[in-house]
C-alpha positions as CSV (number, residue, x, y, z in Angstrom):
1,X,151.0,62.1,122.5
2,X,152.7,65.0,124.7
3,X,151.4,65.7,127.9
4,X,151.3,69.3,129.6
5,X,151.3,68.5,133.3
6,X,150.6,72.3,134.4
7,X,149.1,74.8,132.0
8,X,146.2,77.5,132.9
9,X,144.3,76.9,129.8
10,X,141.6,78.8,132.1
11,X,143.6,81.9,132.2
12,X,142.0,85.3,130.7
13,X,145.2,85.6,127.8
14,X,143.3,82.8,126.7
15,X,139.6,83.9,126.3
16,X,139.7,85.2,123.1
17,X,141.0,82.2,120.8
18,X,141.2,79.4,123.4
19,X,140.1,76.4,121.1
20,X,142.8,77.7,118.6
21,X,145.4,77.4,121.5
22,X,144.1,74.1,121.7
23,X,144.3,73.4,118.0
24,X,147.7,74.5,117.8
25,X,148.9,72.4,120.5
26,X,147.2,69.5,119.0
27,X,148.8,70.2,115.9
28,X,151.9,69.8,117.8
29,X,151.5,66.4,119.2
30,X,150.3,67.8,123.0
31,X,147.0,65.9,122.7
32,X,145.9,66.2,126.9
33,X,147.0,68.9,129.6
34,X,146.3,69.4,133.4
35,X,144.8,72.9,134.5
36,X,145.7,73.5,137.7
37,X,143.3,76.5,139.3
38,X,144.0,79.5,141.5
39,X,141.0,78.8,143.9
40,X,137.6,77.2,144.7
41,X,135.6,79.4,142.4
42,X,137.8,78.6,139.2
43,X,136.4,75.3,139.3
44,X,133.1,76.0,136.9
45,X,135.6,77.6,134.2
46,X,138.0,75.2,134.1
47,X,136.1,72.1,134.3
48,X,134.0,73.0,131.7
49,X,137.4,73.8,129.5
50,X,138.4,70.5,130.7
51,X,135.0,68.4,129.7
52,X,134.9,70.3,126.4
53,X,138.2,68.9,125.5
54,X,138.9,66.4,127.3
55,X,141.3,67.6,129.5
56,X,141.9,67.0,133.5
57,X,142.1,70.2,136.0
58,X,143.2,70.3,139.8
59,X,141.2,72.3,142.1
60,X,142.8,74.5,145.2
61,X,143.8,77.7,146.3
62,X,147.3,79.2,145.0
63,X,149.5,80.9,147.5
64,X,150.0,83.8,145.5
65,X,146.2,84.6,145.5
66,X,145.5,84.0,149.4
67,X,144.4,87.6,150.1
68,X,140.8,87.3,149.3
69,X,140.9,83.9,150.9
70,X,139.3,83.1,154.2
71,X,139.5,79.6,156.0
72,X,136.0,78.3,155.7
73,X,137.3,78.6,151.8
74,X,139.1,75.4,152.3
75,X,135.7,73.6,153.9
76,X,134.2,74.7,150.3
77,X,137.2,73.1,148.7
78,X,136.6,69.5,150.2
79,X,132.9,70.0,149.4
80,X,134.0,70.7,146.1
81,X,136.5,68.2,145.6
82,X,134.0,65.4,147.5
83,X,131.1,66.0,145.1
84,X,133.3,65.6,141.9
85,X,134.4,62.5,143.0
86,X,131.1,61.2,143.9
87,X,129.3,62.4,140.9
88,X,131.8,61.3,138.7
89,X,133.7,63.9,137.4
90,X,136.8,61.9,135.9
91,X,138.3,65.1,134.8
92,X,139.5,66.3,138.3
93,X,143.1,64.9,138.9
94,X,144.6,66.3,141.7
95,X,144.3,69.1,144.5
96,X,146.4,72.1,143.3
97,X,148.0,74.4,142.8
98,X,148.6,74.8,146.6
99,X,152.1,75.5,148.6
100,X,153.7,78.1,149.9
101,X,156.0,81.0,148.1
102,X,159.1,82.6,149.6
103,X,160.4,84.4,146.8
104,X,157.5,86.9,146.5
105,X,157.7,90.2,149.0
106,X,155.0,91.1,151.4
107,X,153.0,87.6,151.9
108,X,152.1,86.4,155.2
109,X,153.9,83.2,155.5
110,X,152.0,81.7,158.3
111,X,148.9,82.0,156.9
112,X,150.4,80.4,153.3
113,X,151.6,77.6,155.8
114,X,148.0,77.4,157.2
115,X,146.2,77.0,154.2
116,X,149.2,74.8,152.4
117,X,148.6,72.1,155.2
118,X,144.6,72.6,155.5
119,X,144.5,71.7,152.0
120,X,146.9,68.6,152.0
121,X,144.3,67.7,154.5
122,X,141.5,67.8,151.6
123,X,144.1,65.8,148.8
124,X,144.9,63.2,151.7
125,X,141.2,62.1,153.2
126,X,140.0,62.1,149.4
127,X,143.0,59.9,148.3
128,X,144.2,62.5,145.6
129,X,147.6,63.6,144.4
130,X,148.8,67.6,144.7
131,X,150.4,69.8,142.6
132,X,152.7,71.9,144.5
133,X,154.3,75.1,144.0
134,X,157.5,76.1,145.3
135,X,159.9,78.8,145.1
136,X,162.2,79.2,148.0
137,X,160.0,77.2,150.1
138,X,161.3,73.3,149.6
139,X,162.3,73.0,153.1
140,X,159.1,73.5,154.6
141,X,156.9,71.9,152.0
142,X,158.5,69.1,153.3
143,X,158.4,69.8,156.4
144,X,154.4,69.5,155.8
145,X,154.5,66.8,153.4
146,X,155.9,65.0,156.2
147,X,153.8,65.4,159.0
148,X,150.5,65.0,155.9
149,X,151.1,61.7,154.1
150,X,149.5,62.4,150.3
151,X,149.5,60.2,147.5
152,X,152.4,61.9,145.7
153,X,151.6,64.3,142.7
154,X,154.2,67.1,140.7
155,X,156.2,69.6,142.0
156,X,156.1,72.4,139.8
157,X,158.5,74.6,138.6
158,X,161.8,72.7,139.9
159,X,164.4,74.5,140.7
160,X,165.8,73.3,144.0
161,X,168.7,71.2,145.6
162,X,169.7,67.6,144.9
163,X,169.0,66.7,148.4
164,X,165.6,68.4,148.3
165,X,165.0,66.6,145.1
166,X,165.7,63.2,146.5
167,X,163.5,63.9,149.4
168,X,160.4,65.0,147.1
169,X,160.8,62.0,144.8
170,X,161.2,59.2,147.6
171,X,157.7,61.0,148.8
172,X,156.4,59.6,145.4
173,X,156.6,63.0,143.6
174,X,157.6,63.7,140.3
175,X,159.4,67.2,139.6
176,X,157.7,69.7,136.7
177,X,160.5,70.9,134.3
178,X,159.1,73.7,131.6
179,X,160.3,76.5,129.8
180,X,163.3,77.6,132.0
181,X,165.0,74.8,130.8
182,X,165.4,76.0,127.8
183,X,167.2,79.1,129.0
184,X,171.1,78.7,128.7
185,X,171.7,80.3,132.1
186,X,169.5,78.1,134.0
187,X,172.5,75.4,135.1
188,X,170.7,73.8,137.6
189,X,167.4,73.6,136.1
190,X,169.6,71.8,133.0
191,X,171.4,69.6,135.2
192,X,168.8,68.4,137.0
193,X,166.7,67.7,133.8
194,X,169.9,65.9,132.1
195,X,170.5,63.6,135.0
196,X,167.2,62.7,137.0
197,X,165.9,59.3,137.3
198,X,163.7,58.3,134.2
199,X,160.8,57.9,136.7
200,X,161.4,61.2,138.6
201,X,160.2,64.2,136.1
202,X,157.2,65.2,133.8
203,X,157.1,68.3,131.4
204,X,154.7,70.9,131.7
205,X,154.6,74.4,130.1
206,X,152.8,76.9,133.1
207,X,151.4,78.3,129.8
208,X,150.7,81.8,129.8
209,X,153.2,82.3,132.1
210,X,156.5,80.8,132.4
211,X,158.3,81.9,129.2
212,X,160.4,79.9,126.5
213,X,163.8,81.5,125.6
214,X,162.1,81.4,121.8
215,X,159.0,83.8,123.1
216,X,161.5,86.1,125.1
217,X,161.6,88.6,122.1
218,X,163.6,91.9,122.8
219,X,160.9,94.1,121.8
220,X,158.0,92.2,123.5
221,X,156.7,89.3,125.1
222,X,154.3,86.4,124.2
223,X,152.6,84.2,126.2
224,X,153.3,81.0,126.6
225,X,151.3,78.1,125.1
226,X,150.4,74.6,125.4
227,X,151.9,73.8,122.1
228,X,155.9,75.0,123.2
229,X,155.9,71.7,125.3
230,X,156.8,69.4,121.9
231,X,160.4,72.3,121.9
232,X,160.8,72.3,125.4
233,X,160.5,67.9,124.6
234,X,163.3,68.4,122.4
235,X,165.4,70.2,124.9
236,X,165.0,67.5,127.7
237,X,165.5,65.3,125.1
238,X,168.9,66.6,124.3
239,X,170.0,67.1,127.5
240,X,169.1,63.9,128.9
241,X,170.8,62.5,125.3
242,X,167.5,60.0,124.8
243,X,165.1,60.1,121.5
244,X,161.8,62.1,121.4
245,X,160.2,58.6,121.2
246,X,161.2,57.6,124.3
247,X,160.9,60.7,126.3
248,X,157.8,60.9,125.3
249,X,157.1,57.6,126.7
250,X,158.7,58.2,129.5
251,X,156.5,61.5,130.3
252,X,153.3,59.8,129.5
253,X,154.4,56.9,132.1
254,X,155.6,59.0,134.8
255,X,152.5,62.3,134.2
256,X,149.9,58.7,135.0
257,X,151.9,57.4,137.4
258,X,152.1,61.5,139.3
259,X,148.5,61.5,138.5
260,X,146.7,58.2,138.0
261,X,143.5,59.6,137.5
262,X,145.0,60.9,134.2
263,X,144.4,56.6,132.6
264,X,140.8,57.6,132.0
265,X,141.1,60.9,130.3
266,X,143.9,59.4,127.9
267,X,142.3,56.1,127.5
268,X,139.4,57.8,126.4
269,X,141.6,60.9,123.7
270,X,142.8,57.2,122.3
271,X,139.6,55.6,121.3
C-alpha cells in the first residue's frame, strides 16, 4: 500500500467527484493519505473525509492563510486538538500544516513566527508530531524547532540545503518529496531524493496543488491527485536505484515512524 503523507483531499477542486479521487487512487495502490488543513475550522470537513475513508488529517493554521487569523485562534486549536484526543478520534495525526513562508510577497513575518511557535506549543504539550511547511524559511523553523522540542513529524515540500537537511532529520523529522521531483530541472530536489538516508524521507503528492511534470500540459493545467503518488514512487524509485517493493516499504516504515499515530488507521485499512 502507498501512502500520501500530505494531500488536501478537503480542498474545493475536489467537491464534485471526491470518492472517485479516492477510487482512483485506490485503484493505484495509494490505499491511506494524511490531510493536512489550512485552519481550526477545516477540522469538521476533513475529519469527516478522513472517518469516511479511513484516512488521518492534521489540524492547524497555514501560514499562507494567517490574515483572517487572530491569536485566541490558536487557544481554539488546543481545544480542538485536546478533545480529539480525549474522545478518541484516532484519525488526527499530527498538528499541521503550520510554519512560516518566505517566498510569498507581502506577509507579515513576525506574526507567521508568532503563530508558527504558538502552535508548536499545542503539538508539543499534546505529544503530537507537525507537518511543516517551508519555503525560504529553514533557518528559522529551526531556529523554533529548537527552542520548542516536538515529537518530530514531515517537512513538506523539501527543497533546502544538505546542512539544513541534516539538521531537520537529527530533530527526528522526515523530509516530504512530491511532484517536483519529477521535474528534470529540479537538481536539488533529485539529488536529495537519490541520496537521503532510507529512514529520512516520505512521499506525498500536495494534491491539488503541487503539479506532476505529466499534468503540466501546454494548453492547460490539471490538478493534482492522490493517485500520481504510485509515478512519483517510480521516480524516487529510480533515482534512488531501489525496487518499487522496497520503497514502498521503506515509505510505509518511515510515514509511521513521522507519524505513529498513522499504526491504527493502517492496521485497521488491512483487516
Amino acid at each position: 500500500m502507498w501512502i500520501d503523507t500530505h494531500c488536501h483531499l478537503d480542498a474545493a477542486e475536489f467537491d464534485g467527484d471526491r470518492d472517485a479521487v479516492v477510487q482512483r487512487a485506490r485503484d493505484a495502490g495509494v490505499g491511506m493519505l494524511v490531510m493536512p488543513t489550512g485552519g481550526v475550522d477545516d477540522q469538521p470537513k476533513a475529519r469527516a473525509i478522513a472517518q469516511r475513508h479511513g484516512f488521518g488529517y492534521a489540524l492547524g493554521m497555514h501560514p499562507l492563510w494567517l490574515s483572517a487569523v487572530v491569536e485566541a485562534d490558536v487557544e481554539r486549536l488546543r481545544a480542538a486538538v485536546q478533545q480529539a484526543l480525549a474522545t478518541g478520534d484516532h484519525h488526527l495525526v499530527a498538528v499541521g500544516e503550520i510554519g512560516i513562508d518566505l517566498y510569498e510577497p507581502g506577509l507579515d513575518v513576525a506574526r507567521q513566527e508568532w503563530f508558527f511557535r504558538e502552535q508548536l506549543r499545542v503539538a508539543r504539550d499534546a505529544q503530537l508530531p507537525v507537518i511543516v511547511h517551508v519555503r525560504r524559511s529553514a533557518d528559522l523553523l529551526l531556529k523554533h524547532l529548537r527552542r520548542i522540542e516536538v515529537p518530530g513529524g514531515i517537512v513538506h515540500a523539501w527543497n533546502g540545503s544538505a546542512q539544513q537537511a541534516a539538521q531537520f532529520v537529527a530533530r527526528g523529522f522526515r523530509l516530504g518529496f512530491g511532484g517536483a521531483l519529477t521535474y528534470s530541472g529540479s537538481q536539488r530536489i533529485r539529488r536529495h531524493a537519490a541520496t537521503l538516508a532510507r529512514d529520512a524521507w516520505v512521499l506525498e503528492t500536495d494534491a491539488p496543488y503541487i503539479l506532476p511534470e505529466w499534468r503540466r500540459l501546454p494548453d492547460r493545467t490539471e490538478p493534482s491527485e492522490p493517485c500520481d503518488l504510485a509515478r512519483i514512487a517510480a521516480a524516487m524509485a529510480e533515482l534512488r536505484g531501489v525496487s518499487l517493493a522496497e520503497l514502498q516499504q521503506t515509505n510505509r516504515a518511515n510515514a509511521m515512524a513521522a507519524l505513529p499515530r498513522l499504526a491504527a488507521l493502517l492496521d485497521a485499512a488491512t483487516r
